[in-house]
C-alpha positions, 0 to 999 in steps of 0.5 A: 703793519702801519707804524706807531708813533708817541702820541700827546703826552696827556694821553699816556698811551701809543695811537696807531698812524696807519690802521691799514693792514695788508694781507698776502695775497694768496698764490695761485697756481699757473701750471694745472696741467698733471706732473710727469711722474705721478705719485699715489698714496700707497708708494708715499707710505711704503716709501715713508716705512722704508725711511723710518729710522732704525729705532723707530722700526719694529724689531725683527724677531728671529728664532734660533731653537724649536722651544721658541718656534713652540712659543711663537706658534703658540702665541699667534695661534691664541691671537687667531682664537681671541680674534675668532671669539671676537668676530667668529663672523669674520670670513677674512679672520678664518682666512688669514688663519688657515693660510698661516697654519698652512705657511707653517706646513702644519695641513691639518690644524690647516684643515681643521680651521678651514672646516671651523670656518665652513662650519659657521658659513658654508654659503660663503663660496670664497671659503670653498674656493681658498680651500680648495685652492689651498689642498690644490697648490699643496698637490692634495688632490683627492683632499681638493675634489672632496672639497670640490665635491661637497661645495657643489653639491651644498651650492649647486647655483654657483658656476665659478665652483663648477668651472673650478671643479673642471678645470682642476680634473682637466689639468690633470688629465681626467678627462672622463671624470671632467665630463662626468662633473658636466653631467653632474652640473647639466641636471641642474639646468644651467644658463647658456654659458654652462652649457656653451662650455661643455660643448667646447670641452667636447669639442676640444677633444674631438667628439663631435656626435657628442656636442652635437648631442648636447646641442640638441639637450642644450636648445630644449633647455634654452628654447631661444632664437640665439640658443638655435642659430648656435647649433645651427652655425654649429653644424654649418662650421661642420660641413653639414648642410643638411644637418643645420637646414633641418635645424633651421626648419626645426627652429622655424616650427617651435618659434615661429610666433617668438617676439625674436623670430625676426632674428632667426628669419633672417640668420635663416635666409642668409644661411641659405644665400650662403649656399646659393639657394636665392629661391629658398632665401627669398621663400623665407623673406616672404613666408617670415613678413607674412607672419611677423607683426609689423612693428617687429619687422623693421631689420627684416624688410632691410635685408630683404631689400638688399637681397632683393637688389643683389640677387633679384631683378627690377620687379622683386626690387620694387616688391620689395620697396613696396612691402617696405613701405606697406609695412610703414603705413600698416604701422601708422593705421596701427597706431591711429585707425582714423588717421585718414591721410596714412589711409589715402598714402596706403591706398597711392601705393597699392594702386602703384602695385597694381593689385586689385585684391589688396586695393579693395581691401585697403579701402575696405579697411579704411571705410570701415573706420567711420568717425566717432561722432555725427559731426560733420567736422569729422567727416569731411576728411572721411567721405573722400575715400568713399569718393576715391573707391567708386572712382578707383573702382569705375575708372581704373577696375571698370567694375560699374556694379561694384561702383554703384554698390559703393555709392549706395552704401555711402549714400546709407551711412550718412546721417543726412538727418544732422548733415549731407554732403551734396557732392557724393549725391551729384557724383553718384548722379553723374556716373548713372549719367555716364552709363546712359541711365537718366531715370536712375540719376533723376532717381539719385537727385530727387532722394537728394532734394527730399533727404537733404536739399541743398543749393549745389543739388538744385543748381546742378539738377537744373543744369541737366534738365536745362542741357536736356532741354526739359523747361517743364522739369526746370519750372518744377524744380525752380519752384521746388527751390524756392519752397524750400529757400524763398530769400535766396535772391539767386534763385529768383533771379535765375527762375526770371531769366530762365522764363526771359530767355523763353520770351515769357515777359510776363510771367518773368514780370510776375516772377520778379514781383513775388521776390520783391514781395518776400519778406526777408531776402538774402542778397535784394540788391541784386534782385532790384537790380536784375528786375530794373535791367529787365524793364530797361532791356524791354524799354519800359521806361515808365515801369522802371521809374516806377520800380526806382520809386519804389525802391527808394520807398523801401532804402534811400542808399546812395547807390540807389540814387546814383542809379537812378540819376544816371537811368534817368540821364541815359533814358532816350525814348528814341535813338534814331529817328525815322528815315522820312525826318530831315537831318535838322529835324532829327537833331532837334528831335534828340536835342529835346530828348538830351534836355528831357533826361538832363532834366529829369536827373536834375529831378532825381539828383535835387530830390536826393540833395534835400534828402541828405540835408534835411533827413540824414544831414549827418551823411555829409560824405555820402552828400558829397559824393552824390553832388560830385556825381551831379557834378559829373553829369552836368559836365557830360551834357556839355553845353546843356548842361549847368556845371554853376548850379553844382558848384554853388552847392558843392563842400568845402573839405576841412582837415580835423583832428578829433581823440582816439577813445578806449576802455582807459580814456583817450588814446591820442588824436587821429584827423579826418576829413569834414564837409562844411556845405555853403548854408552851414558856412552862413549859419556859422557866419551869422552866429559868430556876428550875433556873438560879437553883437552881443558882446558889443552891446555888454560892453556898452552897457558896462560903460555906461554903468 
């Protein structure tokens, strides 16, 4: 506590110096680990009773005559009653009294309470056992086995009355009567640990036929898988073999479909492994994963691989293996039928095993599982194993019949209506091929163009009758093509080519006029293209200015005009001059041709300047890029060429920086590249001297007023 000191005397009072206050700090313990010696609560009261000093105990009373014994028995035995009064439900009350009147010998007043108490609950079986005990520990043995008698008969359900009961007339030496109390309690069909006791009770004494008969009542009460092992082992610890193999057999029959036969399967093999019967135990292995369902059938394939890699060579090991893992995939397909990829792992592996009858029933298994819905998403998956089954079926069993019905039968169930599949169409037209049947694989095809036609049909049908060499099949099913896609650009262009390569000019001419007429098409670039190529490759010049032309009428591209240019750069009339031409002439001869096509590109590139400039002068990149190209050109003639007329026109390149927009306003800056041209460059000039003219003249003005 701070200390006080005598404040101003106008006060009158004490004033405090230091009103800190420090409290102990409070003791923390460092050893936690448990004493030595440990002390409960019970040894702390007995030892505190002990250490009472001698008035404070209880007086000891002794009694010195039979008057006092009277008083003193008398009085406890009116405590005992008001106790009962108070609570006649209390069992332990009834006990504690009973076992006083018997610690003073008296066995009838004993017996008397005792009967009291049962009288008020006689289901309580702790009354039955303290009494019986009681006339037990007292030799009153004919008093015990009444009492035994009437509690089992009263509760026949509570076991520990029935072992008492036994083991009384067993210490005892009654042996016949014990067995007649087994008997007794039998009738009541009790739980396996009855029936297992009488059992070694017998077999204590050495009467085998009669545990051998109690087995025999013991599994036709218990009919379980555990209850039959036991006598089973039984008869084998016996020496009779005979015996437990009929036990097995027996079990075999009655439990057979049992949710626990994987047990009594495998207690069985190894009960004949045991006797050197590998043939029988492998019998059973089999007959037992025959007829137990997979799911209960894990432990069972594991003892049969390990039997199997003791006893039995390469071939049963990889059986076994396999039924290993054929019960694991039976499992997946079990769970989720349309779970595709288990089937394709099922089928791997009985194609490993080699077994024709079990492949083509996993398969059938397997394609029977059709998807839900007629949607082509769910059956993507699907249709490979109608593929996988016709080749399995033409390539590995060699059964064509078999091949062509599974073609067929895929070629029904699908719903071609909503979506095919153009592979399992040209699959099946193949393998009619492959059998030397060309009708029927024309057949397969024409179904496929007039039920689902599709690009891969068209393309591959084309393809055969084009190696067969059949040109008016190709024409007709080109056309058929083209009805039924007119935009597809690819069609038209091969139609064309294939008449090119026939030397049909103008028939590939009037081809490639109808597809540039059609009015939508899917890739035209590419058909313009292969038109403008065929008119180069046949040297007609003038036909190929004028399809430039008209496609620039149609798309002013930038490609377009660059193909155009350099056409026209590269458009000789004549390469190579005739022999009766002197070497000069000649030269001159392809000098002139040099300056026509330079000027002509010149044309086409000027044409396409003006265009960018005054049509579309926000392509200002695509601008730039033709002049490069110009540029490129000029300087590949050399000497004819005039780079200078580019140049004058080329761009200057401007770096700048323009804000980056989104939904919540400018997101920074981000720089790109600007072309400023030579006639933008004047106009910017002479408005900014119109600007400061401008000014100047404000300024005059302003002076003056």
């Amino acid at each position: 506590m701070g200390s006080y000191k005598d404040a101003d005397p106008s006060l009158g009072f004490l004033t405090r110096k230091d009103t800190e206050v420090k409290l102990p700090r409070p003791t923390r313990v460092k050893n936690k680990t448990p004493a030595p010696v440990q002390i409960t609560a019970e040894q702390i009261l007995r030892e505190a009773r002990e250490r009472q000093e001698a008035e404070i105990r209880p007086p000891k009373q002794k009694i010195t005559d039979p008057t006092e014994l009277a008083d003193y028995r008398l009085r406890k035995r009116k405590e005992f009653e008001d106790l009962i009064r108070r609570v006649r439900w209390n069992v332990s009350v009834w006990i504690k009294y009973a076992q006083w009147e018997e610690s003073q010998k008296d066995f009838k007043r004993a017996r008397s309470v005792w009967e009291r108490a049962l009288e008020v609950d006689y289901r309580n079986h702790t009354l039955w056992l303290k009494y019986a005990e009681v006339e037990m520990k007292n030799k009153f043995i004919n008093h015990a086995r009444n009492v035994w008698d009437r509690a089992v008969t009263l509760l026949p359900r509570v076991d520990q009355l029935w072992y008492k009961y036994i083991h009384m007339e067993e210490i005892i030496g009654n042996v016949a009567g014990a067995r007649q109390i087994y008997e007794r309690w039998m009738n009541w069909m009790p739980d396996q640990q009855g029936w297992l006791s009488f059992i070694k009770f017998e077999l204590r004494y050495n009467e085998v036929e009669r545990a051998r008969a109690i087995f025999g009542r013991f599994v036709q009460c218990h009919p379980k898988v555990g209850a039959w092992i036991r006598f089973a082992k039984f008869e084998m610890k016996n020496g009779e073999v005979a015996r437990a193999r009929n036990v097995y057999e027996r079990a075999v029959e009655i439990l057979a479909d049992d949710e626990e036969a994987e047990q009594l399967f495998v207690a069985f093999a190894e009960f004949e492994e045991r006797c050197k019967e590998t043939d029988r135990a492998r019998c059973i292995y089999k007959f037992a994963l025959d007829h137990i369902p997979k799911g209960r059938a894990d432990d069972l394939y594991k003892k049969f691989v390990g039997f199997e890699k003791q006893y039995g060579d390469r071939q049963g090991i990889e059986d076994a293996i396999v039924g290993k893992r054929r019960f694991q995939y039976e499992d997946e397909v079990r769970k989720n039928p349309r779970n595709y990829d288990a089937w394709f792992d099922y089928i791997r592996l009985e194609e490993s095993a080699g077994n024709k009858d079990r492949i083509r029933e996993v398969y059938e298994r397997a394609i029977a599982n059709v998807p839900p819905a007629p949607e082509k998403r769910y059956w993507q998956r699907y249709i490979y194993l109608w593929i996988n089954y016709a080749l399995y079926e033409e390539l590995d069993a060699e059964d064509m019949e078999q091949t062509r019905d599974v073609y067929r039968e895929c070629l029904n169930l699908i719903p071609h209506q909503k979506f095919s599949f153009a592979k399992i169409w040209l699959l099946a037209a193949q393998f009619e091929i492959r059998q030397l049947n060309l009708k029927g694989a024309r057949q397969i095809l024409g179904n496929a163009i007039g039920k689902a036609p599709k690009d891969k049909i068209f393309k591959k049908y084309i393809e055969i009758e084009l190696n067969l060499g059949n040109m008016d099949r190709c024409r007709k099913l080109y056309e058929k093509y083209l009805e039924w896609s007119p935009e597809n650009c690819y069609a038209w262009t091969k139609y064309a080519e294939l008449e090119q390569s026939l030397c049909e000019t103008e028939r590939t001419r009037s081809l490639f006029e109808l597809a540039i007429a059609q009015p939508s098409l899917d890739m035209p670039e590419l058909l313009w293209k292969a038109y403008i190529d065929f008119e180069i490759s046949e040297g007609e010049f003038e036909r190929t200015r004028e399809l430039y032309e008209r496609l620039l009428d149609r798309t002013k591209h930038l490609k377009v005009w660059i193909s155009y240019a350099k056409f026209e750069a590269s458009a000789m009339v004549q390469d190579v001059v005739d022999s009766d031409t002197s070497e000069d002439q000649a030269q001159d001869y392809l000098l002139e041709q040099k300056k026509q096509c330079l000027l002509h590109a010149r044309r086409v590139f000027e044409k396409a300047v003006n265009y960018f400039r005054t049509s579309a002068p926000e392509l200002k990149e695509e601008r730039g890029m033709l002049l490069e190209e110009w540029l490129n050109i000029e300087a590949s003639f050399g000497d004819l060429g005039d780079v200078s007329l580019v140049q004058s026109k080329l761009p200057k390149k401007l770096k700048k920086r323009r804000p980056i927009m989104t939904e919540d306003g400018p997101a920074g800056y981000e720089e790109y590249i600007d072309y400023m041209f030579p006639e933008e460059a004047q106009t910017t000039n002479l408005k900014i001297l119109e600007a400061a003219y401008k000014w100047k003249r404000q300024k005059v003005s302003s002076d003056e007023d």
